[in-house]
Wavefront OBJ file of the C-alpha trace (Angstrom):
o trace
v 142.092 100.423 109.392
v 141.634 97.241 110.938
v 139.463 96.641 113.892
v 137.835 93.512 115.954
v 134.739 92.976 117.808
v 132.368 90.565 118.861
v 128.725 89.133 117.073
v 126.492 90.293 119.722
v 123.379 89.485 117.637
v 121.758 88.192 114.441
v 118.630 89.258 112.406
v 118.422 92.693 114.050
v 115.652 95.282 113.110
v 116.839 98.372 114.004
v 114.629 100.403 111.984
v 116.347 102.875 109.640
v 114.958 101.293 106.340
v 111.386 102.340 105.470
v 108.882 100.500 102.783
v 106.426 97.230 103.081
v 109.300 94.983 101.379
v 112.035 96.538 103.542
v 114.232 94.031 104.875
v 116.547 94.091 107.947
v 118.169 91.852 109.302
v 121.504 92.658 110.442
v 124.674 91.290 112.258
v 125.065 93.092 114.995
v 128.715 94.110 116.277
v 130.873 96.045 118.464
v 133.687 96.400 116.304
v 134.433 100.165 115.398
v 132.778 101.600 112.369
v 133.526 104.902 111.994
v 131.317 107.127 109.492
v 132.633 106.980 105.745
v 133.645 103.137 106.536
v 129.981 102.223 105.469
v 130.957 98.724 102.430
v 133.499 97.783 104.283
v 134.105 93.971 104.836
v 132.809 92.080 108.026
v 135.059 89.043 108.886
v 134.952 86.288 111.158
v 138.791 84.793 112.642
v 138.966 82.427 109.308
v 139.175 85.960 106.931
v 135.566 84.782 105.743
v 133.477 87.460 104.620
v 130.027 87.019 107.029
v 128.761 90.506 106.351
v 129.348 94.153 104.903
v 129.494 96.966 107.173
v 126.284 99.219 106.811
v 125.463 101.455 109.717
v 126.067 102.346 113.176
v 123.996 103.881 116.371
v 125.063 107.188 116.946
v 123.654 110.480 118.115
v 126.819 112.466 117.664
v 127.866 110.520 113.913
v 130.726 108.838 115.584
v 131.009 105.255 116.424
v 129.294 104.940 120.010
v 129.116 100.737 120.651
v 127.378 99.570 117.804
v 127.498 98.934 114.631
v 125.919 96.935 111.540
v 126.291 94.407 108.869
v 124.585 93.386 105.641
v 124.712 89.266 106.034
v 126.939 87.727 103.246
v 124.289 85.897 101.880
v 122.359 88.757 101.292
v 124.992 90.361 99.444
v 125.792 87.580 97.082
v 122.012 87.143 96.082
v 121.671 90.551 95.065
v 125.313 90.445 93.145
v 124.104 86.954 91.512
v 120.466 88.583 90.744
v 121.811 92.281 89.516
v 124.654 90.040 87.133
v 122.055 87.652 86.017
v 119.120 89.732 85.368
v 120.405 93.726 85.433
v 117.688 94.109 88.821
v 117.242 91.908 92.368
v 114.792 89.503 92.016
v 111.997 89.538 94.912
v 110.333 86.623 96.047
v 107.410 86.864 98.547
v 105.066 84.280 100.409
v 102.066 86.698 100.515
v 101.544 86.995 104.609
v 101.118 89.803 106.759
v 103.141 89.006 109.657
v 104.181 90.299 113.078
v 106.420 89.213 115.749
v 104.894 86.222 118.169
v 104.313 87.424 121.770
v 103.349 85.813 125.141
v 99.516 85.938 124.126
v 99.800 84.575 120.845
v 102.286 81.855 122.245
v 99.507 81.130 124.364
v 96.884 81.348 121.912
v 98.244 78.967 119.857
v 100.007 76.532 122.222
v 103.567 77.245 120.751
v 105.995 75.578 123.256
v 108.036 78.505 123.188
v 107.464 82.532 122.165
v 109.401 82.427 118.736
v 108.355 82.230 115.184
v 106.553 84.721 112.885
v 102.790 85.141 113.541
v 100.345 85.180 110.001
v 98.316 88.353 110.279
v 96.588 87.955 107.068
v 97.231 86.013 103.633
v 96.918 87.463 100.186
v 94.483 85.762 97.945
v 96.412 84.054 95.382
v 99.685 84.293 97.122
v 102.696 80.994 97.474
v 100.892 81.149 100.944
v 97.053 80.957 100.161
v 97.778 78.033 97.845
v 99.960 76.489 99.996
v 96.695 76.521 102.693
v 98.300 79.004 105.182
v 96.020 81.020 107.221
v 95.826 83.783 109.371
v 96.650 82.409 112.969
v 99.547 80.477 111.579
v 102.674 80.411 113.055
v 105.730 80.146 110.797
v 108.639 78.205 112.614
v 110.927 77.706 109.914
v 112.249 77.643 106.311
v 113.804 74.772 104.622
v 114.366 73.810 107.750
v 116.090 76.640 109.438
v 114.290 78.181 112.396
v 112.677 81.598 111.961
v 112.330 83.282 115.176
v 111.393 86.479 114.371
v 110.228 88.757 111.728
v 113.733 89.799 110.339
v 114.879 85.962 110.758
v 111.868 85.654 108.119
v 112.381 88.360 105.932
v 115.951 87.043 105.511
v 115.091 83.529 104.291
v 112.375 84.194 101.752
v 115.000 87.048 100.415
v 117.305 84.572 99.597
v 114.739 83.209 96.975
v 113.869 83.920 93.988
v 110.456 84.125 92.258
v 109.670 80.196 91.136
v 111.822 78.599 93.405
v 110.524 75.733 95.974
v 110.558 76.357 99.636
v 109.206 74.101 102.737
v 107.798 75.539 105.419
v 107.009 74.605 109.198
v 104.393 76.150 110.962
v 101.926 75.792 114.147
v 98.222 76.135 113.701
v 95.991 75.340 116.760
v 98.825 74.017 119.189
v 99.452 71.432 116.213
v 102.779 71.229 113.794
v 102.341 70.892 109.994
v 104.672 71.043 107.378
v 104.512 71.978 103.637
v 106.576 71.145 101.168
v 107.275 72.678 97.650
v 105.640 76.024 98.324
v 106.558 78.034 94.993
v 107.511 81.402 96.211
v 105.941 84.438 93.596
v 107.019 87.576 92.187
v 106.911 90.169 94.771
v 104.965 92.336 92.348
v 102.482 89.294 92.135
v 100.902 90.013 95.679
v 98.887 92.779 97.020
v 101.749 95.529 97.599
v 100.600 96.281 101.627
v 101.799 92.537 102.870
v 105.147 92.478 104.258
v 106.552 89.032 103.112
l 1 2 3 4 5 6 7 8 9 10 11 12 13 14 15 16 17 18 19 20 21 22 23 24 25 26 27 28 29 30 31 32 33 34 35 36 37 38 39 40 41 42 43 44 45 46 47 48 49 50 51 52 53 54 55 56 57 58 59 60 61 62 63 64 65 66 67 68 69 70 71 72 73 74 75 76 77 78 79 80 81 82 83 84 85 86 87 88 89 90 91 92 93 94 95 96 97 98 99 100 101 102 103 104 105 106 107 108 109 110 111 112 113 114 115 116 117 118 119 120 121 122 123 124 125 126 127 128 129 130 131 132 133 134 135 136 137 138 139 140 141 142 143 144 145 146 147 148 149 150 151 152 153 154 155 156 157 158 159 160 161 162 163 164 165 166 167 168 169 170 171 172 173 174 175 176 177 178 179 180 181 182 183 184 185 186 187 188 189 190 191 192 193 194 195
């Protein structure tokens, strides 16, 4: 069965996945996705694959407005990572990190509320040696803006362990940058940090 729908929404956390390392960040979509249609194929009007089909909202277990996708890119890392090396690879910066609010916009003199507030570093982490600190605000990833926590997540997953990332952040109302940050293993930092 075929069926079309719009891309309401990127990098959503809706909250069914459970673990420190979890990761969601979905495509968000109203095209019907009926229960047992969970793999199939998300595609935008070219016939390019942008996601797979994962889950849907539902109180009753039908399709009720929503549903879910697995973004592409995620999919072909772990496919590369599982052929290449038998398991995913997991790459971590080390950070605690929550969503940025008003107040912490304001704390810091962001000049909007977006990014992904530092709630704590792990000693010995990419980010401790890379001279991130609690208070930071991470803005983006090789360039590409990271609004929110699953915006995050979804970046550093595309890594693997050893591989160079820059990163963009606010600390005290003033931009910095840092470049070659080698990402670690994720069982390298303390297990309780959530990127």
């Amino acid at each position: 069965t075929v069926t079309a729908g719009i891309v309401s929404a990127k990098a959503r956390n809706i909250n069914i996945l459970r673990g420190s390392y979890a990761i969601e960040s979905f495509i968000q979509t109203d095209a019907v996705v009926n229960p047992g249609n969970s793999g199939g194929a998300l595609v935008n009007e070219q016939g390019e694959l942008i996601g797979i089909n994962t889950a849907i909202i539902s109180e009753s277990g039908g399709y009720e407005g929503y549903s879910f996708a697995i973004p592409a890119n995620l999919v072909r890392k772990v496919i590369r990572d599982i052929r290449e090396f038998g398991e995913v690879q997991r790459a971590v910066l080390g950070v605690g990190i929550s969503e940025v609010t008003d107040e912490i916009a304001a704390d810091n003199a962001l000049p909007v509320v977006a990014g992904v507030y530092i709630t704590n570093v792990s000693r010995e982490s990419s980010a401790a040696e890379a001279g991130l600190r609690s208070g930071d605000v991470i803005i983006s990833i090789n360039g590409i803006k990271t609004n929110s926590v699953p915006e995050l997540q979804e970046q550093v997953a595309l890594f693997r362990p050893g591989d160079r990332i820059s990163l963009e952040f606010y600390r005290e109302g003033q931009k910095y940058r840092r470049d070659n940050v080698t990402l670690k293993s994720l069982d390298r930092p303390a297990a309780s940090f959530r990127q």
